[in-house]
VOVO-622509 format. One line per field, with one value per residue (C-alpha): residue in one letter; x, y, z. Coordinates in Angstrom, 1 decimal, padded with zeros to 4 digits, always signed. Layout:
% residues N
residu c(A / ...)
u c(X / ...)
v c(Y / ...)
w c(Z / ...)
END
This chain:
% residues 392
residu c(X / X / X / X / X / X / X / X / X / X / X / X / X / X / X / X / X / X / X / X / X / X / X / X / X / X / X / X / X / X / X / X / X / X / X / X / X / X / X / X / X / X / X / X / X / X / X / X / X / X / X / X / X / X / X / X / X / X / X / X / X / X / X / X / X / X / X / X / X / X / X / X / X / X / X / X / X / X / X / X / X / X / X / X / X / X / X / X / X / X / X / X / X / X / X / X / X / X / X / X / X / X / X / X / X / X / X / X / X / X / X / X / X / X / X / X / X / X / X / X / X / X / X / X / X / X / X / X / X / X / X / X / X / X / X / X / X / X / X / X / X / X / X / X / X / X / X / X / X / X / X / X / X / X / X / X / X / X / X / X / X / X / X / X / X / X / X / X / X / X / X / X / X / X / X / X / X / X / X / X / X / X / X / X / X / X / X / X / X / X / X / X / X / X / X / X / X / X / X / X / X / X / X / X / X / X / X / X / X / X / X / X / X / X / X / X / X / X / X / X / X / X / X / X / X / X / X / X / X / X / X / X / X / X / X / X / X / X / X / X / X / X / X / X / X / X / X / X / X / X / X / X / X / X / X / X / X / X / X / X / X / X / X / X / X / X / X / X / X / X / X / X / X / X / X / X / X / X / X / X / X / X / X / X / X / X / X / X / X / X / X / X / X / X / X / X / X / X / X / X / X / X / X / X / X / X / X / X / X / X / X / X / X / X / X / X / X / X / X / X / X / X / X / X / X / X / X / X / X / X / X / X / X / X / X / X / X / X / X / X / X / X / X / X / X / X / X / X / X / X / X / X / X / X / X / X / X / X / X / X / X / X / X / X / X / X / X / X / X / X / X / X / X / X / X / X / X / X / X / X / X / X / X / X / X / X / X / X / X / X / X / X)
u c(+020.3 / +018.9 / +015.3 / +014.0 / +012.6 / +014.9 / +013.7 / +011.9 / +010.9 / +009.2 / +007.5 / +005.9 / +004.6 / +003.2 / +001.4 / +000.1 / -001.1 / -003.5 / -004.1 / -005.8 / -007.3 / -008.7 / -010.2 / -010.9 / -013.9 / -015.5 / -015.4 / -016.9 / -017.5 / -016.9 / -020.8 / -021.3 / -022.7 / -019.7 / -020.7 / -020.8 / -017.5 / -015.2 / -016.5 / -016.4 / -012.3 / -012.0 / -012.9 / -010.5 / -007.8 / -008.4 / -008.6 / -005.0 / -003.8 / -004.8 / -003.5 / -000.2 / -000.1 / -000.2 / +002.6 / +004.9 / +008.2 / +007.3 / +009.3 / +007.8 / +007.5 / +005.6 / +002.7 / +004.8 / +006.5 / +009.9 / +009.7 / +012.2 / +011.7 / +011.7 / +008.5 / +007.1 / +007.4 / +006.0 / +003.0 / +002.4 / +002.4 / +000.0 / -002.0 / -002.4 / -002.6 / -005.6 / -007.7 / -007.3 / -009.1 / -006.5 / -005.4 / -007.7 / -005.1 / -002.0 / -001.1 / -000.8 / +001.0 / +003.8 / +004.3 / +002.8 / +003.5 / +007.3 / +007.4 / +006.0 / +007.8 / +011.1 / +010.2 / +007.1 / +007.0 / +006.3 / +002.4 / +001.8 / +003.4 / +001.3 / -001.7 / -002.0 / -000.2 / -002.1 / -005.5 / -003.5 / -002.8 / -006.2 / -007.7 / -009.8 / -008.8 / -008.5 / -005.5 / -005.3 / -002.2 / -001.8 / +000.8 / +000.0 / -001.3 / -002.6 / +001.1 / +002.5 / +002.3 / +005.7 / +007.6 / +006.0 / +008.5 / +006.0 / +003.5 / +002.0 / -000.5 / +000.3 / +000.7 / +000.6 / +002.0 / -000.3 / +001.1 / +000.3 / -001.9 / -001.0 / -003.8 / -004.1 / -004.8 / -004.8 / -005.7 / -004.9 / -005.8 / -005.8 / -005.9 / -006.8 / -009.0 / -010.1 / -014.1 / -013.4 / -010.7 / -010.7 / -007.7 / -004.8 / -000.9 / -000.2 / +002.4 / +002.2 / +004.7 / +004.9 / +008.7 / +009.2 / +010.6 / +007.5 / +009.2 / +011.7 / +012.2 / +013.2 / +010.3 / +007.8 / +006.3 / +004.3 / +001.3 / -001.6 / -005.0 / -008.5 / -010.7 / -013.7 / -011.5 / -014.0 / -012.7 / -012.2 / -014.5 / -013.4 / -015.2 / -014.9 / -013.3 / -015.3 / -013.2 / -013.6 / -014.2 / -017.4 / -016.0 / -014.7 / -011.6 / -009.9 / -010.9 / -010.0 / -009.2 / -010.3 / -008.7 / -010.2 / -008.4 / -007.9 / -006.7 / -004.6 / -002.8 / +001.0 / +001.2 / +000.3 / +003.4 / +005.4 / +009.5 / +010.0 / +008.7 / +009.9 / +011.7 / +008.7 / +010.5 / +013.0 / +010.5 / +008.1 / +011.5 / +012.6 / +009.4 / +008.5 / +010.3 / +007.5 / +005.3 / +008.0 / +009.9 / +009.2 / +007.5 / +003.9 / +002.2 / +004.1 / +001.8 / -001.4 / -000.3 / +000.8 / -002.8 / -004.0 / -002.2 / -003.4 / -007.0 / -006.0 / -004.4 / -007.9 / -009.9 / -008.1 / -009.0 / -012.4 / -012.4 / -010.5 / -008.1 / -005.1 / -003.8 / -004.2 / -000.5 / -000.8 / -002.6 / -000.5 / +002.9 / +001.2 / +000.7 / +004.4 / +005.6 / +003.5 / +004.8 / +009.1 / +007.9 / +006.3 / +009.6 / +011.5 / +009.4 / +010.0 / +013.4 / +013.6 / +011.6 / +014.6 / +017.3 / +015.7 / +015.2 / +018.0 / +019.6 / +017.5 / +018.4 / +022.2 / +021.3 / +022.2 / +020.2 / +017.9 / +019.1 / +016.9 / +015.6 / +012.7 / +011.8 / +012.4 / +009.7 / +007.1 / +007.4 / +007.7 / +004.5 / +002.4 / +003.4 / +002.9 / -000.2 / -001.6 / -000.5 / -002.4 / -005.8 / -005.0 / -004.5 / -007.7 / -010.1 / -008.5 / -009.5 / -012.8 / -013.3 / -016.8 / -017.8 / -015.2 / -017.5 / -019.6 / -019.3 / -020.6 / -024.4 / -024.9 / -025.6 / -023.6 / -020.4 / -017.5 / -016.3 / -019.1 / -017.3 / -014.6 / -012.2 / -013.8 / -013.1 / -009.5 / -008.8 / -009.8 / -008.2 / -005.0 / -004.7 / -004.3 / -001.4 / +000.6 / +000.5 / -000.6 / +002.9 / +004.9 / +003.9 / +005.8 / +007.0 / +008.8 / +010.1 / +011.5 / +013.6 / +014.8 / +016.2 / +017.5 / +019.4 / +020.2 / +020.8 / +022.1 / +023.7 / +022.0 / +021.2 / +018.4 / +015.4 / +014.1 / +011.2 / +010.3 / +011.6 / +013.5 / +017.3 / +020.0)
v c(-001.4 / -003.3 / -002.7 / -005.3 / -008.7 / -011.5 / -014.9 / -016.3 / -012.7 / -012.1 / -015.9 / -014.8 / -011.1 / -013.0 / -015.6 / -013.4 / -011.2 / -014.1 / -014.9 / -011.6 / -011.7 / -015.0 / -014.4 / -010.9 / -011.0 / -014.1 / -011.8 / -008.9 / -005.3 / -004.7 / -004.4 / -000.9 / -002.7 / -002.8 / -006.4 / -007.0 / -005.8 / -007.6 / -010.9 / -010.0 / -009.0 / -012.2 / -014.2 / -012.7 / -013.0 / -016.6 / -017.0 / -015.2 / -017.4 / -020.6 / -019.5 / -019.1 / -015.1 / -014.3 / -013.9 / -013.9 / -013.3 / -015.7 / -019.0 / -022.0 / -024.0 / -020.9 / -021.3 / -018.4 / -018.8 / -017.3 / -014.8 / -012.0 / -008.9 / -007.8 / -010.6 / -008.7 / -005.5 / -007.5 / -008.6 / -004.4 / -003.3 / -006.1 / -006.1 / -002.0 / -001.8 / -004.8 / -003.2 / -005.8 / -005.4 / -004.7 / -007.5 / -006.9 / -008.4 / -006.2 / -005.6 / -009.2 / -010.0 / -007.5 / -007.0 / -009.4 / -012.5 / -011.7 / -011.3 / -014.5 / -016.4 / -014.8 / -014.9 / -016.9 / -020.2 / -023.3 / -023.6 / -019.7 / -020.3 / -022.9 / -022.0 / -018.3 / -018.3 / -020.1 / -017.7 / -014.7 / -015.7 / -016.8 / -013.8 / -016.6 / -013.9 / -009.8 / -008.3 / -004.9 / -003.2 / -001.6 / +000.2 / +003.9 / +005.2 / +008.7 / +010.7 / +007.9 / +008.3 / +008.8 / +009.1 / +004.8 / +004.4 / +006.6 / +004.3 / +003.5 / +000.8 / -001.6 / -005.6 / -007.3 / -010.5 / -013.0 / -016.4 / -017.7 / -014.2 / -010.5 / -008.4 / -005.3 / -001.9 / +001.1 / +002.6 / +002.1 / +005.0 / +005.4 / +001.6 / +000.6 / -002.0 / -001.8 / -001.7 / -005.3 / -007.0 / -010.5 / -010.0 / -007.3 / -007.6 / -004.8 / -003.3 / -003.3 / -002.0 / -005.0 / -003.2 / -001.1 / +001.6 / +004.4 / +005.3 / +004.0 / +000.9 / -002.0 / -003.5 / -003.8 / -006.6 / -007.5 / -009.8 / -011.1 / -010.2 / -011.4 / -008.8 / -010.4 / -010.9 / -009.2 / -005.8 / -004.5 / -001.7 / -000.5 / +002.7 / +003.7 / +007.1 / +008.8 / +010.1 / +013.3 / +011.2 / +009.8 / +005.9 / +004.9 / +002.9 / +003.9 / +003.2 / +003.8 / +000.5 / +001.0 / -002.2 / -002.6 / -005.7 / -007.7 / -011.1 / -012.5 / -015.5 / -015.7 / -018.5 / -014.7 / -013.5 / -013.3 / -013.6 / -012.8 / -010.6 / -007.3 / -007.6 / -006.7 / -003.5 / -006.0 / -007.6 / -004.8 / -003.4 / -005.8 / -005.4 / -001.8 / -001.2 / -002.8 / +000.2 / +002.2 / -000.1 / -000.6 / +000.4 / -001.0 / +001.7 / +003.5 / +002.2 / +002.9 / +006.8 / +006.4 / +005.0 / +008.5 / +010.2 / +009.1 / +009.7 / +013.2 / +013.6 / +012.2 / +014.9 / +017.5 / +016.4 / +015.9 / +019.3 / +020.8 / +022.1 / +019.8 / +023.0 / +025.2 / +026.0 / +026.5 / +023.0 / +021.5 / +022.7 / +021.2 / +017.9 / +018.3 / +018.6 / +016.2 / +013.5 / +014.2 / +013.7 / +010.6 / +009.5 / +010.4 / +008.4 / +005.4 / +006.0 / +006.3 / +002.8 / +001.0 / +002.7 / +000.8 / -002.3 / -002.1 / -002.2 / -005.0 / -006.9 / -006.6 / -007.4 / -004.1 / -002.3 / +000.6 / +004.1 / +006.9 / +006.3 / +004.4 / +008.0 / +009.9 / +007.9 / +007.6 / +011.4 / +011.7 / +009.4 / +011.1 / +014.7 / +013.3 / +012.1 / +015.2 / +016.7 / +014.5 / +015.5 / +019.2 / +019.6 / +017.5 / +019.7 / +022.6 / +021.3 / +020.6 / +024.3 / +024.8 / +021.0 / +020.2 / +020.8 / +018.3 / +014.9 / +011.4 / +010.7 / +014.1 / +013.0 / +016.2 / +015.0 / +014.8 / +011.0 / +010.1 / +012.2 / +010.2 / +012.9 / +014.7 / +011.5 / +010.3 / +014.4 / +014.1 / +010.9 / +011.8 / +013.8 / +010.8 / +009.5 / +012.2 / +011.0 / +007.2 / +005.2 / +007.9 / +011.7 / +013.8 / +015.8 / +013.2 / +011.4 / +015.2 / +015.0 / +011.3 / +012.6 / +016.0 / +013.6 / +010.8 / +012.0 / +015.9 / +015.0 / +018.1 / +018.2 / +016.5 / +019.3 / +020.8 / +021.8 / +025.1 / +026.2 / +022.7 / +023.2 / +020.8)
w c(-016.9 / -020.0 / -020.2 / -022.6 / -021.1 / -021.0 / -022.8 / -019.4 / -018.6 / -022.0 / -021.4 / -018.1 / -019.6 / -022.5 / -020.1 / -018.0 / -020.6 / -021.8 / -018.3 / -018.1 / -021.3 / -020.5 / -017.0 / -016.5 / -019.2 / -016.7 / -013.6 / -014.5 / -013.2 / -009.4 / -007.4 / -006.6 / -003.0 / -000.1 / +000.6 / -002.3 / -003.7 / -001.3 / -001.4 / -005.8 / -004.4 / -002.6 / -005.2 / -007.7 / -005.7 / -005.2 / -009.1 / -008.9 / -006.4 / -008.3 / -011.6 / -009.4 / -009.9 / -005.7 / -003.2 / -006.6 / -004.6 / -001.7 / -001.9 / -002.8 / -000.3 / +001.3 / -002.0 / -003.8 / -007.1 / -006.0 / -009.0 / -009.9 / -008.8 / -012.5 / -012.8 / -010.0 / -012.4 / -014.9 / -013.1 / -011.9 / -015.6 / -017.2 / -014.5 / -014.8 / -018.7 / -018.6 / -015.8 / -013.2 / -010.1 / -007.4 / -004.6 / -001.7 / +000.4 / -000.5 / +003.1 / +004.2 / +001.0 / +001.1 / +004.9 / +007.3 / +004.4 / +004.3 / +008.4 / +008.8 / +006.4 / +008.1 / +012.2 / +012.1 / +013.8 / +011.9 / +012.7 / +012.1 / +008.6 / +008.2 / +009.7 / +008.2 / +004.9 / +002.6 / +004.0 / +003.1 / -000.4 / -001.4 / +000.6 / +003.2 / +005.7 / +005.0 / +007.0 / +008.2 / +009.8 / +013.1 / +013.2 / +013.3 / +016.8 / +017.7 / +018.0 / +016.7 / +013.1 / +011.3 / +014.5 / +014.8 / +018.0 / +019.8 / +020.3 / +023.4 / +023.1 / +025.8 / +026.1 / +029.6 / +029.7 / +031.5 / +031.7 / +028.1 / +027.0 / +026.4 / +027.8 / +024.9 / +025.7 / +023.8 / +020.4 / +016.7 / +013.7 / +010.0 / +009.6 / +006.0 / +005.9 / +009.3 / +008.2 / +006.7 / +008.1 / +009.6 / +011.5 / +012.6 / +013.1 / +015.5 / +017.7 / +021.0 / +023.7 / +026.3 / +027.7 / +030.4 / +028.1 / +027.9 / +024.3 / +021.6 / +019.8 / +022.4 / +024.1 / +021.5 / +020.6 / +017.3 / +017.4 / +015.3 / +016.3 / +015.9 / +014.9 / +016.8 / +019.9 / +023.2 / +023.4 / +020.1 / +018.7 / +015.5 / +014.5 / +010.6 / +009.6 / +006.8 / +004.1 / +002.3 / -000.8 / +001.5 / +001.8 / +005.3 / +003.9 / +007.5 / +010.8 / +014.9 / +016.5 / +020.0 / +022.6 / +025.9 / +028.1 / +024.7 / +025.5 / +022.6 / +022.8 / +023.3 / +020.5 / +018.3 / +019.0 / +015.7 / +016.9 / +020.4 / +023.6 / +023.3 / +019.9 / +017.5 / +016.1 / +014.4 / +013.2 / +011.7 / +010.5 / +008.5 / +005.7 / +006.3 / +002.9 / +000.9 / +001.6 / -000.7 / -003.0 / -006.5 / -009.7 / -008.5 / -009.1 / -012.3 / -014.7 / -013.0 / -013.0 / -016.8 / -017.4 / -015.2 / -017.7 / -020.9 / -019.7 / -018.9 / -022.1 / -023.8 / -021.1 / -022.5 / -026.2 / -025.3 / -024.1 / -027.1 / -025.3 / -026.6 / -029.0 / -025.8 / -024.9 / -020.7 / -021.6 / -023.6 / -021.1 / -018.1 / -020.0 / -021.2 / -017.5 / -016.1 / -019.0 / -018.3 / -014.2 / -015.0 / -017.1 / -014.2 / -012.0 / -013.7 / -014.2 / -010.7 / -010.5 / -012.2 / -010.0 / -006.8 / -009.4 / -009.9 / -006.7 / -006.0 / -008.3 / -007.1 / -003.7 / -003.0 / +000.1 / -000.6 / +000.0 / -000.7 / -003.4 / -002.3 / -000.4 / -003.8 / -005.3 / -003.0 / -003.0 / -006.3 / -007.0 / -004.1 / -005.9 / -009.8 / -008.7 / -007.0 / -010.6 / -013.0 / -010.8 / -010.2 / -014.3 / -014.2 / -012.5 / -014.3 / -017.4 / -016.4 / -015.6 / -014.2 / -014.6 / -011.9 / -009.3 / -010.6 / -009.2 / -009.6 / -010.1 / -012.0 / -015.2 / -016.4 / -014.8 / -017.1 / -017.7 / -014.8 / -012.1 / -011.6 / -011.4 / -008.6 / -006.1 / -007.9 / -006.9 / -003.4 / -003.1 / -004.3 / -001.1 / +001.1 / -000.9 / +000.5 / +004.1 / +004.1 / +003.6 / +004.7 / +004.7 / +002.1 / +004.4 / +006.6 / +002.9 / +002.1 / +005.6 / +005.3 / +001.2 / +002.6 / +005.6 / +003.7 / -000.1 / +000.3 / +004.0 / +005.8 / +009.4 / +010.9 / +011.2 / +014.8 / +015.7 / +015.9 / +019.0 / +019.5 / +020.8 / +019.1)
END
């Protein structure tokens, strides 16, 4: 693959870059205050949407800019290396944006696509049920159809966004079938629809980014329905891959690095050789994490569909990152168990909650362990694993 920008490529990277340079000064810090910080989020991301920098590879007639997936690249990279505040809509963008756009009826495209892209409404996702995690077919939430309603029943967990969101695309099993992929059925919620309690989970790191969704006897209307009755899985299928495509997040873990690298200098430890190995190791994963990046780039850019290497890097991000924060609490030796608003705290504690954090990046997406089984299946060909105790 030829790694330097083409002419149009380089046009768009140079753009953007005084984009940034431009704006980014004019919206200052993000508020310390909840509140606060996501109406400071919307607002960016209106400012994105405007300068035409939102929903890049939606098409145009959509209010995307049909851009490459290398612009997409592009727009990850320069957004990383100038300290942009991340989209507070992500989740829309990537998975309930494309859905739409593909199975959505005329009046839901035009009714909910523009509010995604200039954030009007914040989307959460939900998916992910109690035993129905990785194994999604599992769930059990139910939908009963009422003449022109589906009466919603049942529970959601670990959906980001939940504390904040405006509305939900969900999952809901409206078949006969009391397991499996027919008879499911994905719909767009209201988040102030009689019936829903969400209650916030507190994370380790002390934020509540996750919450339950608890649904008594929710009556949403049939017009929510994205595709048909009972044929949701197609549906959710068909942009599940967004969660693990890409080289989105590449950068942002090179930036970790560098500031690790500086942590180490600060702490005169650069000439230490167990120091200086880790950082050594840590640089050739990152290299083969990008490398890795441009395999699936690749492969999108052929038109080609995604083997495993989508599960190679999600896994190989969750692990580098876990890495870069391990080394970094190592380094900090006895300050690591200082944390934020200790005026002692090593570069303002901000270790101490990126280290906690990286935990979550092992299971949210995709748990490591269930991305290790699809590349031992898919990649190396061995058998599908059993439970312990399980009979083939």
């Amino acid at each position: 693959m030829n790694l330097n920008d083409s002419i149009d490529d380089a046009a768009f990277r140079t753009d953007l870059r005084a984009w940034f340079e431009e704006n980014l000064a004019e919206v200052g810090r993000l508020p310390s205050d909840p509140a606060a910080a996501v109406e400071h989020s919307r607002a960016w991301q209106r400012r994105l949407c405007d300068a035409g920098y939102v929903g890049l590879a939606w098409p145009k007639e959509c209010g995307g800019r049909e851009a490459s997936p290398t612009q997409q690249v592009i727009f990850a990279e320069e957004s990383a290396r100038a300290g942009a505040p991340a989209l507070i809509n992500t989740i829309a963008i990537n998975i309930l944006g494309p859905a739409l756009i593909q199975h959505g009826t005329a009046e839901q495209k035009r009714h909910y696509l523009p509010r995604i892209l200039r954030a009007e409404d914040i989307w959460c996702q939900g998916f992910s049920e109690p035993g129905a995690g990785s194994d999604l077919a599992a769930l059990r939430t139910r939908g009963a159809v009422d003449g022109d309603t589906l009466i919603v029943n049942g529970q959601k967990v670990w959906t980001s966004l939940g504390p904040i969101a405006d509305w939900c695309f969900l999952l809901v099993r409206t078949g006969e079938e009391p397991a499996g992929q027919n008879g499911i059925t994905y719909v767009l919620m209201d988040m102030r629809s009689e019936g829903v309690r969400i209650q916030p989970i507190r994370q380790i790191t002390g934020k509540s980014h996750f919450s339950e969704i608890f649904l008594e006897d929710v009556a949403i209307p049939r017009a929510n329905v994205v595709g048909q009755i009972d044929a949701g899985w197609a549906v959710a299928k068909s942009t599940l891959s967004a969660e693990r495509s890409g080289l989105s997040g590449v950068v942002e873990l090179e930036r970790s690095l560098g500031r690790l690298r500086d942590l180490a200098e600060q702490r005169g430890m650069l000439d230490d050789p167990v120091v200086r190995q880790k950082l050594a190791t840590l640089y050739a994963q990152k290299e083969a994490l990008k490398y890795t990046g441009y395999r699936v780039l690749t492969k999108q850019l052929r038109g080609e569909a995604l083997g495993p290497e989508s599960a190679i890097g999600k896994l190989a991000a969750s692990e580098f990152r876990r890495g870069i924060m391990d080394t970094a609490l190592e380094i900090q030796g006895p300050y690591a168990t200082i944390g934020r608003g200790n005026t002692q705290a090593l570069d303002r504690g901000r270790w101490q909650g990126l280290y906690l954090d990286a935990r979550a990046y092992t299971i949210g997406g995709g748990t490591s362990e269930i991305m290790r089984n699809i590349i031992a299946e898919r990649a190396l060909g061995l058998p599908k694993s059993v439970p312990t105790g399980g009979t083939r």
